[in-house]
Backbone as numpy.savetxt, mean C-alpha at the origin, in Angstrom:
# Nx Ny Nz CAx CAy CAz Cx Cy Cz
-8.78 -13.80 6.21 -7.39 -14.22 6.42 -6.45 -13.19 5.82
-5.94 -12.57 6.92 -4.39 -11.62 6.45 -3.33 -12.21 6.82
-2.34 -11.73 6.38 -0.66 -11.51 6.14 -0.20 -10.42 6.94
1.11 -10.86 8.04 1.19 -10.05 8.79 2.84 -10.75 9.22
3.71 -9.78 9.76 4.75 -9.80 10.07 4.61 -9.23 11.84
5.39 -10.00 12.39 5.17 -9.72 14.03 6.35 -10.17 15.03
6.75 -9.54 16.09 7.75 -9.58 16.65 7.67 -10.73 17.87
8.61 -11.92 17.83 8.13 -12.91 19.06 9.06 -12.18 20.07
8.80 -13.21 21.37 9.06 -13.41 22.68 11.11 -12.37 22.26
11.59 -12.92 21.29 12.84 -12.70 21.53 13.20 -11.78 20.52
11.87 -10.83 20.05 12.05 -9.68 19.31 12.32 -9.92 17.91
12.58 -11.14 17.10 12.68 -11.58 16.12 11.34 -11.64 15.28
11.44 -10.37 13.85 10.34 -10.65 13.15 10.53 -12.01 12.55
9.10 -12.29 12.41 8.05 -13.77 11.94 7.05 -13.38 11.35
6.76 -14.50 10.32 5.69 -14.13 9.26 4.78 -15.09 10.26
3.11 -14.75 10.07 1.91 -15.28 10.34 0.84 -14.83 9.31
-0.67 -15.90 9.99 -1.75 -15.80 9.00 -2.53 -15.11 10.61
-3.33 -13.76 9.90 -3.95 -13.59 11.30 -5.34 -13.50 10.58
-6.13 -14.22 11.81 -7.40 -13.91 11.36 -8.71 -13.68 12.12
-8.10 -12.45 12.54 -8.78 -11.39 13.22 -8.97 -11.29 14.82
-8.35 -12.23 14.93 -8.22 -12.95 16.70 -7.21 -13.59 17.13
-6.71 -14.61 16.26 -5.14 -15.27 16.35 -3.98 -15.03 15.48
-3.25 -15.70 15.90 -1.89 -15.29 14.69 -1.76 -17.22 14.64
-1.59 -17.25 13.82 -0.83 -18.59 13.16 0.54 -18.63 12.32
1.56 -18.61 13.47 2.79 -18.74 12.67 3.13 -19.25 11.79
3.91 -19.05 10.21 4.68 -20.03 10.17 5.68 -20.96 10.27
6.51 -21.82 9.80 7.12 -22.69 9.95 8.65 -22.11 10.08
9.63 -22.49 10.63 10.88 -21.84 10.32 11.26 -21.63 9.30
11.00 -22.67 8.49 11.31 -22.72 6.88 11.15 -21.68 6.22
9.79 -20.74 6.69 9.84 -19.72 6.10 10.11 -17.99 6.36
10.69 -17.53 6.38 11.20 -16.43 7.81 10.47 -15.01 7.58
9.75 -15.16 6.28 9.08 -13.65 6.05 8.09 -14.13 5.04
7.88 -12.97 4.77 6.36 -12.66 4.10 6.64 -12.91 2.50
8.16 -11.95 2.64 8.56 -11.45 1.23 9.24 -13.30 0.82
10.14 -13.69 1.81 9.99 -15.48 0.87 8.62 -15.95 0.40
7.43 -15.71 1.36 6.32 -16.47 1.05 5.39 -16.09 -0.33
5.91 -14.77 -0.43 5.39 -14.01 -1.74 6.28 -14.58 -3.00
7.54 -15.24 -2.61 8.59 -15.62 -3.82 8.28 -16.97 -4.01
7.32 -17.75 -2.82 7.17 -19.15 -3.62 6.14 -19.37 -4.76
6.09 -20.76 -5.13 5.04 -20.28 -6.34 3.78 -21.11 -5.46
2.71 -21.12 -6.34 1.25 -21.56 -5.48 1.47 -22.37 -4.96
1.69 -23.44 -5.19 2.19 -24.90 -5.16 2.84 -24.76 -3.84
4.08 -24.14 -3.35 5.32 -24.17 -1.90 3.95 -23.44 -1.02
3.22 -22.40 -1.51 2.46 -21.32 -0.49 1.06 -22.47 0.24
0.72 -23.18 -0.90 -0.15 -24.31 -0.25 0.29 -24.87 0.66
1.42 -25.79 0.25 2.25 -26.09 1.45 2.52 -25.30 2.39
3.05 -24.00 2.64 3.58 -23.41 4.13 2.41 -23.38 4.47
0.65 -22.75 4.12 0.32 -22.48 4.88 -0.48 -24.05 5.39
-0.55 -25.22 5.03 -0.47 -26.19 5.71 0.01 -26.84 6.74
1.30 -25.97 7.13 2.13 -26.64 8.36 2.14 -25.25 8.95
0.96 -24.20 9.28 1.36 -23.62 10.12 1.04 -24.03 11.48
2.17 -23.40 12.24 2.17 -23.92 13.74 1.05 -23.28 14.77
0.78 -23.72 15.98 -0.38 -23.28 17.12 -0.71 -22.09 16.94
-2.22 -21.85 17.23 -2.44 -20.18 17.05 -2.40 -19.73 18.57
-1.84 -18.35 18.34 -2.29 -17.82 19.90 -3.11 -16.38 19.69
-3.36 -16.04 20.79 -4.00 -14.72 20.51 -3.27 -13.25 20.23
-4.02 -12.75 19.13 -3.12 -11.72 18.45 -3.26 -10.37 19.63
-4.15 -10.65 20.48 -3.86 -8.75 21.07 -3.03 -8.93 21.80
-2.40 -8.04 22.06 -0.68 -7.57 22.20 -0.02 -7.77 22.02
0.33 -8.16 20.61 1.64 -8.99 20.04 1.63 -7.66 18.96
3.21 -7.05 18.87 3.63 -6.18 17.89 3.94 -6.54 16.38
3.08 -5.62 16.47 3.07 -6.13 14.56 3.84 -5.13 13.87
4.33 -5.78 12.70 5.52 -4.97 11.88 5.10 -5.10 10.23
5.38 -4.35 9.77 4.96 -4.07 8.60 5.73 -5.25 7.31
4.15 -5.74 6.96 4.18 -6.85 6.15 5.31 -7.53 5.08
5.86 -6.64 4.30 7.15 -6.78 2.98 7.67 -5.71 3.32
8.94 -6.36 2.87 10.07 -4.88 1.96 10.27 -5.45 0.87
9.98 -4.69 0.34 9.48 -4.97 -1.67 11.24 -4.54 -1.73
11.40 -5.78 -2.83 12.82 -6.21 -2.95 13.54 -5.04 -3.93
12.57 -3.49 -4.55 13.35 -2.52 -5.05 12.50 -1.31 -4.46
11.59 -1.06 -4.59 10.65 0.21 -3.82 9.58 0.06 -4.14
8.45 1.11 -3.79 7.39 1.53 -3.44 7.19 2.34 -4.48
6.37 1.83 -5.42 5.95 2.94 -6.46 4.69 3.24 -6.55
4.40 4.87 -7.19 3.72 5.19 -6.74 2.42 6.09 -7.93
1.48 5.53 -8.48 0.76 6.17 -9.83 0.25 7.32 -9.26
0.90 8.99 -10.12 -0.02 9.77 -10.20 -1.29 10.13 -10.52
-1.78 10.99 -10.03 -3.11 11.61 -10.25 -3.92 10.47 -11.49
-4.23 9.33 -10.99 -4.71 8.13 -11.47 -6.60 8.25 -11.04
-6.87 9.52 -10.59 -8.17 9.64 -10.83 -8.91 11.06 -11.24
-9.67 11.37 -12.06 -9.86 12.16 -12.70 -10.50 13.56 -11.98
-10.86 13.06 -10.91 -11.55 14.20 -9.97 -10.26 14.82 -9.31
-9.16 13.94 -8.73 -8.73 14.43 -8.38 -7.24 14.92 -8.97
-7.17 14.87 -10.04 -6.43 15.13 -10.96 -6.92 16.82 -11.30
-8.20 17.04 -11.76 -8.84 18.64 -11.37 -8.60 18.96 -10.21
-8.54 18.35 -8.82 -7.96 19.48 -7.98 -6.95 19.63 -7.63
-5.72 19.08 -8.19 -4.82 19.42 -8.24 -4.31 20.07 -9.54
-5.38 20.44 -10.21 -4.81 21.35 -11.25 -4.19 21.24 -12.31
-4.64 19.57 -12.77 -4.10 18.96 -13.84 -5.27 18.61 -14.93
-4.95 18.56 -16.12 -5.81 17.96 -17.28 -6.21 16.24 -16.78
-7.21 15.93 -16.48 -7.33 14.74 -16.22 -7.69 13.78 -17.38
-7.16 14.40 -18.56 -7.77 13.38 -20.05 -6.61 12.18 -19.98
-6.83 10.99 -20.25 -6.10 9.67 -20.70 -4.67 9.83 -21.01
-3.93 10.54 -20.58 -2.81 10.36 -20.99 -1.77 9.53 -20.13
-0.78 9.06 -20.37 -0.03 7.91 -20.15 0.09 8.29 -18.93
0.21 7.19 -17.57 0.46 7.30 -16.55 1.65 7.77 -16.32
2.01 8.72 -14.93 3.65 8.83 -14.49 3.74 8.26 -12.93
4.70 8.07 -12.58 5.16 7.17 -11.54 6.17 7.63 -10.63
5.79 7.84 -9.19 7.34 8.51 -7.97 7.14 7.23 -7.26
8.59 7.09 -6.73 8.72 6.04 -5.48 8.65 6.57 -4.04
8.56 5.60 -3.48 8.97 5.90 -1.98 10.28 4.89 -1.47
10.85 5.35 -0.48 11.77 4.04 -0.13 11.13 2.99 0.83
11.34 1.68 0.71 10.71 1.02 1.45 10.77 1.04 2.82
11.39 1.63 3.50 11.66 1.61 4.72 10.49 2.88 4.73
9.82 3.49 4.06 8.66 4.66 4.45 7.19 3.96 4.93
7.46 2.57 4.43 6.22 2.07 5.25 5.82 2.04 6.77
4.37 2.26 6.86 4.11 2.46 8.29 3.58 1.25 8.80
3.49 0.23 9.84 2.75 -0.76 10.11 1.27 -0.67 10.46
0.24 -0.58 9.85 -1.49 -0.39 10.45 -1.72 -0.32 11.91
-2.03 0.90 12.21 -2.33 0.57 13.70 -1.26 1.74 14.12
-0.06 1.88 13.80 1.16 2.93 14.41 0.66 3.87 14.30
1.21 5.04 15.00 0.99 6.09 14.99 2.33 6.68 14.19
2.25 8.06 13.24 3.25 8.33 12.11 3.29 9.69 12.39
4.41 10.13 13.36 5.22 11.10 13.92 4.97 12.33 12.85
4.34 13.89 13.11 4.43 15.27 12.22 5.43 15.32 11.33
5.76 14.92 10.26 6.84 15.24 9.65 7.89 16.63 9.85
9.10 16.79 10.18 9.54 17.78 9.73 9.49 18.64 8.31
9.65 19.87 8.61 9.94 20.36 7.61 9.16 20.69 6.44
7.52 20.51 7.53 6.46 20.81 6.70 5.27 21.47 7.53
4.56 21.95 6.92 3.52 22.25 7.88 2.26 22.96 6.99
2.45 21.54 6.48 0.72 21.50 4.68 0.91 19.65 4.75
0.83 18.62 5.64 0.92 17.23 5.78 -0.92 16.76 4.97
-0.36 16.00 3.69 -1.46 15.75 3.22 -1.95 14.00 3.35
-3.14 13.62 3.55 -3.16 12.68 3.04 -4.32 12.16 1.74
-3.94 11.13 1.44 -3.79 10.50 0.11 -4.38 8.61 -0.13
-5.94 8.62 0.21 -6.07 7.07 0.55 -5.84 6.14 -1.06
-5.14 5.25 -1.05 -4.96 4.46 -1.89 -5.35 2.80 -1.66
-5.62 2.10 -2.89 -5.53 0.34 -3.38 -4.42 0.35 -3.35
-3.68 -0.72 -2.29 -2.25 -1.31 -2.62 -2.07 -2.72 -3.70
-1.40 -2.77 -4.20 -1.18 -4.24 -5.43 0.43 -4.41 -4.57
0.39 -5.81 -4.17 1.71 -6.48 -4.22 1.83 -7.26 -5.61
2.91 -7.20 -5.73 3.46 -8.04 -6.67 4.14 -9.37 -6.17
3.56 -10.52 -6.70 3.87 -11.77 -6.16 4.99 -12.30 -7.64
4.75 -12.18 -8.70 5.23 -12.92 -9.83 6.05 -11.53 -10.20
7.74 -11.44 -10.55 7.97 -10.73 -11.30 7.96 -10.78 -12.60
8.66 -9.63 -13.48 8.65 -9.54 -15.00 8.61 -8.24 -15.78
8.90 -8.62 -16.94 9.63 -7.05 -17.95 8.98 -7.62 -19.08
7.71 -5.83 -19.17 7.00 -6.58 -20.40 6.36 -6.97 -20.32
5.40 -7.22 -19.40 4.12 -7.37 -18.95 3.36 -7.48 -19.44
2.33 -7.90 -20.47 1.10 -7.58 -20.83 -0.05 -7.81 -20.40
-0.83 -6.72 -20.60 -2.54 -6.54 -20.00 -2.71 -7.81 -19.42
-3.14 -8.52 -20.72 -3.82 -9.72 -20.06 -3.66 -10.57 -19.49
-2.38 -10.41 -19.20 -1.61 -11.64 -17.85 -1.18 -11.47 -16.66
-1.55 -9.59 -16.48 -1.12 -8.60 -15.31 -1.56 -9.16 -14.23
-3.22 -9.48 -13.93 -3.23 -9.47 -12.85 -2.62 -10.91 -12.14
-2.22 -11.93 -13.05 -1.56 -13.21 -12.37 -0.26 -12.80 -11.81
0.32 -11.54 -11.91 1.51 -10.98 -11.34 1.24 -10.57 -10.19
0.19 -10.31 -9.64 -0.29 -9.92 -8.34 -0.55 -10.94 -7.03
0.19 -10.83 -5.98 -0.21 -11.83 -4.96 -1.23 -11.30 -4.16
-1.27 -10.19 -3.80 -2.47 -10.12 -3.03 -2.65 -7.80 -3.07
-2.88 -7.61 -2.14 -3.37 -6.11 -2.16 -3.72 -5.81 -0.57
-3.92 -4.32 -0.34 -4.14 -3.69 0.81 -4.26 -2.75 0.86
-5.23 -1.58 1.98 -5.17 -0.37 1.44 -3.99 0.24 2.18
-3.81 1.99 1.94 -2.57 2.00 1.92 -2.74 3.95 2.17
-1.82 4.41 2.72 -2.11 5.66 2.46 -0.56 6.83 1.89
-0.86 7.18 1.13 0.15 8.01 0.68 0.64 9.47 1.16
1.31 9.83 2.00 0.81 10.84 3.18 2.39 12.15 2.39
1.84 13.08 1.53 2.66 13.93 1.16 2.42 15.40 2.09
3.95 15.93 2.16 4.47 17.43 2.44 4.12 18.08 0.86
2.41 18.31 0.89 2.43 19.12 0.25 3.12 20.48 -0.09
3.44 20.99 0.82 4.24 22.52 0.70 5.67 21.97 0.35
6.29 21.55 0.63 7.42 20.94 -0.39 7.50 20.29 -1.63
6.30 19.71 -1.98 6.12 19.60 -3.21 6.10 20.59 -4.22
4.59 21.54 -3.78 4.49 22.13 -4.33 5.63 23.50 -4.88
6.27 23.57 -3.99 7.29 24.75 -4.39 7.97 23.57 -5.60
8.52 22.39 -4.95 9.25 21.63 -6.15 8.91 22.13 -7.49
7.94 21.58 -7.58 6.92 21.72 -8.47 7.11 22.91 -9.12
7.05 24.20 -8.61 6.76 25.34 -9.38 8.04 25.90 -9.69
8.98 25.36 -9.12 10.66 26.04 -9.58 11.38 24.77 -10.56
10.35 23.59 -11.04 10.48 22.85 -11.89 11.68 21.70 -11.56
11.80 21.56 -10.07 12.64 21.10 -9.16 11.97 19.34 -8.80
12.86 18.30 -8.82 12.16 16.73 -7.98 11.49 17.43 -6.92
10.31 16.14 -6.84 9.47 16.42 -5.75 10.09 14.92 -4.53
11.00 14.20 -4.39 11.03 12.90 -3.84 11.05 13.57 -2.20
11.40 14.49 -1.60 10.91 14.83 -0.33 9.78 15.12 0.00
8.53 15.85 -1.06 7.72 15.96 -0.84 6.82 14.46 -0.49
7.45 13.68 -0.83 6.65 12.30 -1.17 7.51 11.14 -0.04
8.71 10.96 -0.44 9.58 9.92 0.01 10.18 10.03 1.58
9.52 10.47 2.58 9.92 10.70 3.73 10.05 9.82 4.51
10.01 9.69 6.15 10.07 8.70 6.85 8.46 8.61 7.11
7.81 7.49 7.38 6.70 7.07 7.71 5.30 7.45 6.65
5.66 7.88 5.56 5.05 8.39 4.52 3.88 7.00 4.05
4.05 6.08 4.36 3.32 4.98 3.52 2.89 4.56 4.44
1.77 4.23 5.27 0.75 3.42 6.40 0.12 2.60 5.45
0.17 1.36 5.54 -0.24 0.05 4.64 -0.99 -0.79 5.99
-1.85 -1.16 5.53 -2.71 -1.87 6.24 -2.39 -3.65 5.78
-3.05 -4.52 6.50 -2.99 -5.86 6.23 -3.19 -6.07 5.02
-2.28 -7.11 4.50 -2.55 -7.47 3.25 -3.36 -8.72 3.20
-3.70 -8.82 2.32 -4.96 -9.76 1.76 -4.80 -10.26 0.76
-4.72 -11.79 0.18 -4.11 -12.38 -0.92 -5.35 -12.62 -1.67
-5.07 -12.44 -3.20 -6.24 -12.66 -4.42 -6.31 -13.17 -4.59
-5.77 -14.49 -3.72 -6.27 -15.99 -4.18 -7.67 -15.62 -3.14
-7.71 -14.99 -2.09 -8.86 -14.86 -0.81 -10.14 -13.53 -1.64
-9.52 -12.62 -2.24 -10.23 -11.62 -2.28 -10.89 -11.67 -3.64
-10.20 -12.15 -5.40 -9.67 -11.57 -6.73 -9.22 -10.67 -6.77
-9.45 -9.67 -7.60 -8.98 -8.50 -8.25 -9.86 -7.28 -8.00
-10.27 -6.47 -7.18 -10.89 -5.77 -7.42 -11.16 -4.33 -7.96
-11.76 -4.53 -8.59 -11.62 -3.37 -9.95 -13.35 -2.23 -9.47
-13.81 -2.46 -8.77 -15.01 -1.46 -8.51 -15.23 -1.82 -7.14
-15.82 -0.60 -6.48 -15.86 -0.94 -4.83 -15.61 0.56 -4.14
-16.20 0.91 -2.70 -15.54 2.05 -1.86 -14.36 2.40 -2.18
-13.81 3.26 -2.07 -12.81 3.45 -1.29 -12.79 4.89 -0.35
-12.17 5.05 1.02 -12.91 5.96 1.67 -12.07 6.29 2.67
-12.11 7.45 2.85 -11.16 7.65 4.10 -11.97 8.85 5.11
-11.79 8.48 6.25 -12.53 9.28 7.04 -10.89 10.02 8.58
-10.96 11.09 8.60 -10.35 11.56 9.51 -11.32 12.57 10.75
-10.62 11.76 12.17 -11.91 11.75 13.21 -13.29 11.45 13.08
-13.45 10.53 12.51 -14.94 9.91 12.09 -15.46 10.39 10.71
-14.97 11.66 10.44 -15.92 12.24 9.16 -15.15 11.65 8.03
-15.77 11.79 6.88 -15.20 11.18 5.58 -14.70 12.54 5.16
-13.52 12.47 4.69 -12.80 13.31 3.33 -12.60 13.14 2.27
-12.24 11.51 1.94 -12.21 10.84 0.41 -13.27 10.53 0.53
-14.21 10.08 -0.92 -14.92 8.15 -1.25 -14.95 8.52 -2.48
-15.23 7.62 -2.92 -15.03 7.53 -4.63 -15.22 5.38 -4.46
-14.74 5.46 -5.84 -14.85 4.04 -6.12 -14.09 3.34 -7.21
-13.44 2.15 -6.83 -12.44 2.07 -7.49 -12.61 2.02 -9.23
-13.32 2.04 -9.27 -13.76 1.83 -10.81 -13.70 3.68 -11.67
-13.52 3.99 -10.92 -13.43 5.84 -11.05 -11.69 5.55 -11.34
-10.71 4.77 -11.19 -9.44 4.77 -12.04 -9.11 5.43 -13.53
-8.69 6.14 -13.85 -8.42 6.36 -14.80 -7.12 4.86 -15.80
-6.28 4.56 -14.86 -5.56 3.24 -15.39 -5.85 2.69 -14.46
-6.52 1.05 -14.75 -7.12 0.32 -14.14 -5.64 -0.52 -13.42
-5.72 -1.19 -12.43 -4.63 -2.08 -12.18 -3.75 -2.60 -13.10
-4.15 -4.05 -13.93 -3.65 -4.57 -14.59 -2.75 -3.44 -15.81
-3.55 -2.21 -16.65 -2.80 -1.28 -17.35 -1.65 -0.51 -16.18
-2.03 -0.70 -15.48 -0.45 -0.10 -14.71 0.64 -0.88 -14.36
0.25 -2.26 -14.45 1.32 -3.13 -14.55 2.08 -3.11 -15.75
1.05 -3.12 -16.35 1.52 -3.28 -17.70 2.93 -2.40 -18.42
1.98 -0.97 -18.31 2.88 -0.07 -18.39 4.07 0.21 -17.71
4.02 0.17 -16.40 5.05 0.43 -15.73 6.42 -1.17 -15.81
5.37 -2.22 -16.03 6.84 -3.12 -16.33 7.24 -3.31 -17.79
7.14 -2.22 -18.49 7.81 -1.69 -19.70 8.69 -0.75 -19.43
8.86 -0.11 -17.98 9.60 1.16 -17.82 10.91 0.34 -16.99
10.10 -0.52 -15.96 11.34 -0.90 -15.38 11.20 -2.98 -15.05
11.59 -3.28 -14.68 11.46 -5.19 -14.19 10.85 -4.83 -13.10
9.81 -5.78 -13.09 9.16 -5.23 -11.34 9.49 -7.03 -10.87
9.75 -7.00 -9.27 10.03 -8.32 -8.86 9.04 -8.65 -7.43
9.39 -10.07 -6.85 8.16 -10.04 -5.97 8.34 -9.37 -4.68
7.18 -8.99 -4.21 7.38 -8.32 -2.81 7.75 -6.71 -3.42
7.31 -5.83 -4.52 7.35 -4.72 -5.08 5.46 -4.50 -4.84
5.45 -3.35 -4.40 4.13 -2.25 -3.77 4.39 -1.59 -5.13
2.85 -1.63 -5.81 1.90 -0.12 -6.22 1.00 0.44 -5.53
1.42 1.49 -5.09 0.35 2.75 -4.57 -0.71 2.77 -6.02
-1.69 2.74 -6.22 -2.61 2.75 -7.66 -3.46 3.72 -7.68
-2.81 4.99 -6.60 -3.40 6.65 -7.15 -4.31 6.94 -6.19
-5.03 8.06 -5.76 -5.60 8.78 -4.82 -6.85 9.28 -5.34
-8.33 9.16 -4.86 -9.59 10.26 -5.48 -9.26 11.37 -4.33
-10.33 12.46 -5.17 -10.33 13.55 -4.78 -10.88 13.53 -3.52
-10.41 14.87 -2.77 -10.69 15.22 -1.30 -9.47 15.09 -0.58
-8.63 15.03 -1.29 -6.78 15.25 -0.50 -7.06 16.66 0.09
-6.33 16.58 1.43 -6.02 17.59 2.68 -5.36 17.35 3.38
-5.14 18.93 4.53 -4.30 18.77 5.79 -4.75 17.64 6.77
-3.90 17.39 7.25 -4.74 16.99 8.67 -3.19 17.51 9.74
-3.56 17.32 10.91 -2.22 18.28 12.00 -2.29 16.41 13.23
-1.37 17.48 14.24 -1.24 16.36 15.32 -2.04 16.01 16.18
-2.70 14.70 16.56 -3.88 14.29 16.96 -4.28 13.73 16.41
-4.91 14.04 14.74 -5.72 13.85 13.86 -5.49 11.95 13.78
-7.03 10.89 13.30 -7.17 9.80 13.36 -7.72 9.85 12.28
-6.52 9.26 10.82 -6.95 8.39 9.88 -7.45 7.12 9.81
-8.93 6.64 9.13 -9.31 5.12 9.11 -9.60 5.09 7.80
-8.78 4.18 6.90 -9.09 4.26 5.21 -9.50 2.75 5.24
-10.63 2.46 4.51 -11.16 1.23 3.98 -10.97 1.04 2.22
-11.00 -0.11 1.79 -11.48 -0.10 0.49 -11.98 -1.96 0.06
-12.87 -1.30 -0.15 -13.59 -2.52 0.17 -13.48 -3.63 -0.15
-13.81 -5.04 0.42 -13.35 -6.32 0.24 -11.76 -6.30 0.20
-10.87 -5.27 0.89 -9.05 -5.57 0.65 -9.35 -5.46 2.01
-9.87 -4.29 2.70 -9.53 -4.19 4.51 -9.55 -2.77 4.39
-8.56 -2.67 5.71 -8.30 -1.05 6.30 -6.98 -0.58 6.76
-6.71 0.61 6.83 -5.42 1.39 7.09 -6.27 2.19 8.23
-5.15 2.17 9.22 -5.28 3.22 10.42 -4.02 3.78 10.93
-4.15 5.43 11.07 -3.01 5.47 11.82 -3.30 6.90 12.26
-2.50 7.69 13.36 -2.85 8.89 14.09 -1.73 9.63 14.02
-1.59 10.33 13.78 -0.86 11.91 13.76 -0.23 12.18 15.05
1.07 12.10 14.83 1.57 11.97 16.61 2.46 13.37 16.39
């Protein structure tokens, strides 16, 4: 059972439960994803009790799940392999954090147009964490009850704009924050999945693999990135963590067919147009 946002008969996004063949709307009462992420367990039992007739999900346009009610943030070099190939000390030191704007999300399945203004397009497979419960101040051990559910997710940087950033000691937020930069796959709620803290994660472009690793290869595990990061800022519901990239980041050009899994959350797909 996923979470999915989709366009009816009269072009009006609607939240549904799809599961893997139908869509099951819900109720008027509830008009998105991001209300259904703001109720507490208790209202979410309820909506998804009165959802209405299922029909069949192939060819119905699907639209990308939340707009996280401040942005898309995003943990650096959060794994140690690939923290060495990008040329960093990968020892324990405190996480750092870039956003994206929410409107950079891609819907699973779209295809995500060559970026301008680059021509080094990297990608970057990630664990997505929604945030269902907000809060400031977070601690460890209550992090992951802040979480409604997760998905994988891909982080798709203009390396060559970064990197110059980078070396003239300049922001990198173009290298990162572009249009269609974030392809998020179905989300999946931890009341369905838990927490998963070890597992694949893998990305293959045109069939072959370029990432795998496993989530337990984190250098800050989920819950410590909540933690930390809602000491930096209030995180609220319907707010995306990207939770970092393993090694095997590369080009890919136009044509090219990303399929990222991570296991027991689902999959991200999308093609290079």
């Amino acid at each position: 059972m996923r979470y999915v946002m989709y366009s009816d008969d009269a072009g009006t996004p609607r939240p549904a439960v799809h599961d893997g063949t139908s869509l099951h709307p819900f109720a008027d009462d509830v008009p998105s994803l991001d209300a259904f992420v703001k109720m507490t367990p208790a209202e979410r039992e309820t909506a998804l009790g009165r959802l209405g007739t299922a029909f069949p999900a192939a060819g119905v346009k699907l639209l990308s799940p939340l707009r996280p009610s401040k942005n898309v943030f995003c943990v650096g070099r959060n794994y140690a392999a690939h923290a060495r190939e990008m040329g960093s000390d990968p020892d324990r030191e405190p996480p750092f954090f870039f956003a994206k704007p929410a409107d950079a999300l891609l819907w699973d399945g779209a295809d995500m147009p060559y970026p301008t203004m680059t021509s080094d397009l990297h990608h970057e497979m990630e664990l997505v964490a929604a945030i269902g419960t907000g809060g400031s101040d977070i601690s460890e051990s209550v992090a992951l009850s802040h979480v409604w559910g997760y998905a994988a997710g891909l982080d798709m940087t203009r390396r060559d704009l970064q990197g110059a950033a980078k070396k003239e000691g300049k922001p990198w937020d173009m290298g990162k924050g572009f249009d269609h930069s974030a392809p998020i796959g179905l989300m999946v709620p931890a009341s369905a999945v838990g927490h998963p803290a070890h597992g694949l994660i893998e990305l293959k472009v045109n069939g072959r693999v370029r990432q795998t690793s496993d989530l337990a290869m984190m250098i800050w595990s989920v819950p410590e990135t909540i933690a930390y990061l809602s000491r930096l800022v209030a995180l609220a519901p319907g707010d995306l963590i990207f939770t970092g990239t393993p090694e095997g980041v590369a080009a890919v050009q136009k044509g090219d067919l990303l399929e990222g899994t991570v296991a027991g959350v689902g999959s991200v797909r999308t093609k290079i147009a």
